[in-house]
N, C-alpha and C positions, 0 to 999 in steps of 0.2 A: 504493500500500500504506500511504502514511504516513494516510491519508486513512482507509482502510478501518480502519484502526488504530488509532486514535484511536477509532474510531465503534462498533467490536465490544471493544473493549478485548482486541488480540488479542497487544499485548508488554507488555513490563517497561518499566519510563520510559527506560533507557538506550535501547534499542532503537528505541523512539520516535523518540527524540531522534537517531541515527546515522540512520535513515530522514530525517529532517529536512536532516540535513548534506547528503544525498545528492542531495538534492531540491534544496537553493540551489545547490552546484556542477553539476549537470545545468543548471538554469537559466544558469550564470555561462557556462557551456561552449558553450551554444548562440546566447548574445545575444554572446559575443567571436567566433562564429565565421561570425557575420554572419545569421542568424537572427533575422528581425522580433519585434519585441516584441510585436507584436498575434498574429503566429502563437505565439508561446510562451506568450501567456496564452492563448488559445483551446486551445490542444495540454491545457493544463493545468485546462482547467474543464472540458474532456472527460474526461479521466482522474477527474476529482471528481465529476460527472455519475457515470461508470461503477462508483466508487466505493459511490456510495451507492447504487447500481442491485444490487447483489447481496448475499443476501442473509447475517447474519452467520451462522449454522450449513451454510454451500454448505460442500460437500467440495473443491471445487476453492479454493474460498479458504485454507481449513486448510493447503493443502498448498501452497501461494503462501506462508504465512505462515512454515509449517515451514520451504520454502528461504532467508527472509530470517533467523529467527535463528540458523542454522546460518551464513550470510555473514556477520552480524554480529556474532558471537558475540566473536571476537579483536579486530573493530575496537572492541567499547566496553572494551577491555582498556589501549587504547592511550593516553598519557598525553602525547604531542606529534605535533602535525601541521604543515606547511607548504603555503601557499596561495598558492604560484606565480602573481603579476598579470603585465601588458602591460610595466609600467615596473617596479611596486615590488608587494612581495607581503607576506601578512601568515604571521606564526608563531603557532601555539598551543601552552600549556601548564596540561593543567590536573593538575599534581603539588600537592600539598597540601603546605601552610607555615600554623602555628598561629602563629610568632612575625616571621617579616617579611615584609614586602609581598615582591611578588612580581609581575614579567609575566605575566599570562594570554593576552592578545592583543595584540600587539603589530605594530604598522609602524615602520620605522626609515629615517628619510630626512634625507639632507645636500642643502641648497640653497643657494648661495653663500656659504657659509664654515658658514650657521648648523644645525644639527643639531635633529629633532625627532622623539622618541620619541611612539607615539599608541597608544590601545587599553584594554584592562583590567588593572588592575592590584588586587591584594589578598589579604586574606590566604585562609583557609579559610576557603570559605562566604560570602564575602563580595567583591565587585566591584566598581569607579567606574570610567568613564571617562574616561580622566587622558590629558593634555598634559603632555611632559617636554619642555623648551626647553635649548640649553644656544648664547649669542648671541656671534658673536664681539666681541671688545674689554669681554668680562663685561657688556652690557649687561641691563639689568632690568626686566621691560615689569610693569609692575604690573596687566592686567588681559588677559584673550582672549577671544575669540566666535570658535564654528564655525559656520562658514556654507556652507550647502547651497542644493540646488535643492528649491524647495516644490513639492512633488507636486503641489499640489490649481491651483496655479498652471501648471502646463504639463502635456504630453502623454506627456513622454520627455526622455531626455538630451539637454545639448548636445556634441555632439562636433562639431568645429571639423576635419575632417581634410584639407581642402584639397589634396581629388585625390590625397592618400596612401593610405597601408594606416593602417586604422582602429587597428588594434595598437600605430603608430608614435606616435599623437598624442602630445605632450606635455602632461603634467598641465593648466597652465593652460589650454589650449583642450579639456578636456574639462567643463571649471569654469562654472555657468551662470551667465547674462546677470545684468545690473542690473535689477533688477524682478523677476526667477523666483527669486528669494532665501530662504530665513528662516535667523535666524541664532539659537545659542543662547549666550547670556553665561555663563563659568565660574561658576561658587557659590562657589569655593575657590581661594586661592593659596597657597603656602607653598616655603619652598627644599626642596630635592631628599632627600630620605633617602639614604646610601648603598647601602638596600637596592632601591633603582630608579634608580640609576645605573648605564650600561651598561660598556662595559670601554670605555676611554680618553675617561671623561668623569669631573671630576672635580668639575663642581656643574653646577647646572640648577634652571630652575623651573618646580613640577609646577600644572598647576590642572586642578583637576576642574569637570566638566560634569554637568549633569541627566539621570537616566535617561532624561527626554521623546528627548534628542538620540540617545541611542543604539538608541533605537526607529526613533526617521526615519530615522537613516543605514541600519538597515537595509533598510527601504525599497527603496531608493534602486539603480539601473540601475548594477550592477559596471563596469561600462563605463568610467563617470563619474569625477570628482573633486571634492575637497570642499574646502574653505581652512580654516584656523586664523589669524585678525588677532588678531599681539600687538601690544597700546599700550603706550606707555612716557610714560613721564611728560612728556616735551617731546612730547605727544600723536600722535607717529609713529607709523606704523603697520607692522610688517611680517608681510608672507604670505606664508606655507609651505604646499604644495601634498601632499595627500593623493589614493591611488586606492582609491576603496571596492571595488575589488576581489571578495574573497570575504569581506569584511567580516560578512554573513548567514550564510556555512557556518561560519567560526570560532565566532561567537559562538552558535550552536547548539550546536556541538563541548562547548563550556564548561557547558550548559545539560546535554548529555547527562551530564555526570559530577556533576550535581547541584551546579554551584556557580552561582547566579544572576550571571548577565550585565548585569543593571542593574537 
């Protein structure tokens, strides 16, 4: 329907956009539940095939149409959502703030001792994808690169599950190889605003990333995970581990209520 939708111009952009959510969590739900990726793209060029196969004044499509803004109607009403992942999940908020930042998507994850907030943050009508760090012993990495799996470079995720339940991997074996990489360097550092520090953090530092990156990550097989390397001036390095999750359905979420995502 998001398909036919788009092509008859049969919703309102909200409704577009909740069809859209609906569409990456279907996706997230079938490739976590072990469901090949080659069958969920074929499952899904079929339905787009079928799509454009009917035609846009069919009575039967009207009335396909009619049921989705009737389902949809209270979800584009809704102003937070929760995206329940294997390890770590992501939250949405798109409430409107004119005067301070603000989380819109956010992941929050503690890795031995060090804490890192990740996702979109900003105010009304406006969004970055910002890295909040906060190190123990107050260390200060003066620069970060998020680093993924290049698509154009491999086939599909690495998942490392080693005869377990795929559910159970831990971030870093779901993290790709050295060589299936590309990595995007922050644009921005600056210390923490109070208005995007979370509750029992009392400083941290934010840097933002290029919209390029928040394009890719969408991309990118919820299954997976993705690293953040912060350097610090004694050129150390340290990585905190990300799961993209439903990282595609949030940031559609945000999309639907008219606040650009990157």
């Amino acid at each position: 329907m998001s398909v036919a939708g788009d092509r008859c111009g049969l919703f309102e952009p909200a409704v577009g956009s909740a069809l859209n959510v609906a569409m990456y969590q279907a996706r997230g739900a079938a490739l976590r539940a072990g469901t090949d990726a080659t069958v969920v793209r074929n499952l899904t060029q079929k339905a787009v095939n079928k799509a454009y196969s009917v035609p846009c004044n069919s009575p039967d499509l009207e009335k396909a149409a009619g049921r989705v803004r009737m389902a949809f109607d209270s979800y584009t009403k809704m102003l937070k959502m929760d995206y329940p992942g294997d390890i770590v999940g992501w939250k949405a908020d798109r409430g409107s703030s004119n005067l301070a930042f603000r989380w819109r998507l956010t992941q929050d994850v503690t890795q031995g001792g060090d804490r890192l907030l990740f996702g979109f943050a900003g105010r009304s009508g406006a969004n970055a994808l910002l890295a909040l760090a906060h190190f123990r012993n107050e260390r200060a990495p003066y620069s970060a690169r998020l680093v993924m799996r290049d698509e154009r470079l491999t086939s599909g995720p690495y998942l490392d599950a080693r005869g377990g339940p795929q559910r159970s991997i831990p971030l870093d074996r779901r993290f790709a190889a050295n060589g299936a990489q590309i990595s995007f360097t922050a644009e921005a550092r600056s210390s923490a605003g109070s208005d995007l520090l979370p509750k029992g953090m009392t400083s941290g530092w934010a840097f933002r990333f290029p919209a390029e990156a928040a394009r890719a990550l969408a991309a990118l097989d919820p299954r997976e995970a993705v690293a953040i390397d912060f350097i610090f001036p004694d050129d150390s390095t340290r990585r905190l581990y990300l799961e993209v999750g439903d990282y595609a359905a949030g940031r559609a979420f945000l999309q639907s209520a008219g606040r650009p995502a990157d």
